[in-house]
N, C-alpha and C positions, 0 to 999 in steps of 0.2 A: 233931265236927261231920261235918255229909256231903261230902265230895271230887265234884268235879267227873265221874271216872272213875263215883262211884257214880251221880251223876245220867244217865251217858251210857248205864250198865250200866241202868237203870231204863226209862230211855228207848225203849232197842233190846229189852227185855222185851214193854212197853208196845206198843209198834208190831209186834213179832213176834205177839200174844195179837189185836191189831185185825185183823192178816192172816187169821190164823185164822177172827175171827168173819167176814170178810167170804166166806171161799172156803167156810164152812158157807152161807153164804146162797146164795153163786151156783152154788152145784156142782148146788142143786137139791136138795139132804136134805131140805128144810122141805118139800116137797113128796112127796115117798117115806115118810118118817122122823119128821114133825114133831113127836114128842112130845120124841125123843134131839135131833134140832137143837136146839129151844129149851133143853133141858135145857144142853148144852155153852154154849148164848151166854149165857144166865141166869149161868153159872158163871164162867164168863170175863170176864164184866162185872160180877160180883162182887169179884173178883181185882182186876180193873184197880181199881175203885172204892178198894179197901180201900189199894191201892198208892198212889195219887194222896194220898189223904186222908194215908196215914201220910207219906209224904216229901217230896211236893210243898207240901201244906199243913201240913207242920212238926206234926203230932200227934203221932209217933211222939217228937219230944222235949220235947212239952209234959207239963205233970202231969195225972194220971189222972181229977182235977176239971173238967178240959177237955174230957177224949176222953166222958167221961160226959153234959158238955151238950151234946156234936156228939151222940153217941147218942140221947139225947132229944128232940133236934128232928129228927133222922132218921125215931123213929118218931111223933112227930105228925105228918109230914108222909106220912107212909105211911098214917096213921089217917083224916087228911081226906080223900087221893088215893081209898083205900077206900073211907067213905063218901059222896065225890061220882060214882065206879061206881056206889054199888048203888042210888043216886038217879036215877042216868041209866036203868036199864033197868029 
C-alpha cells in the first residue's frame, strides 16, 4: 500500500508542478510566447491529472477493468465538452 512519506512526496510534486503553472502565467509568457505557455500548462496539467487519478483516487491499485471505465467516461465527457464548442460558435 502507499505510506504516508509517499503521499507527502506526491503532495510537494503536486504543488511544486501548480508553482510552475502559476509563475508561466504571471511572468507574462502567454502574452510573448502563447503557443509554448499553453503547451507547458496543457502538460503539466496533464501530469498532475494522471497523478491525482492514479494515487489519490486509488486506480493505480484498482484492476485494469476500472482504469478502462474511468477512461471511457473521460472521453465521453471530452466528446460532449467538444461537441457543445462546436455548437456554441
Amino acid at each position: 500500500m502507499v505510506t504516508t512519506k509517499l503521499y507527502t512526496a506526491i503532495y510537494v510534486v503536486l504543488f511544486g508542478m501548480a508553482t510552475a503553472q502559476v509563475l508561466v502565467e504571471s511572468a507574462g509568457y502567454l502574452e510573448s510566447a502563447y503557443w509554448p505557455a499553453l503547451a507547458v500548462i496543457l502538460v503539466l496539467s496533464t501530469v498532475k491529472a494522471v497523478v491525482v487519478a492514479g494515487y489519490y483516487q486509488h486506480l493505480r491499485f484498482e484492476p485494469r477493468s476500472v482504469s478502462v471505465l474511468m477512461l471511457g467516461g473521460l472521453f465521453a465527457a471530452l466528446a460532449l465538452t467538444l461537441a457543445a464548442a462546436y455548437s456554441v460558435t
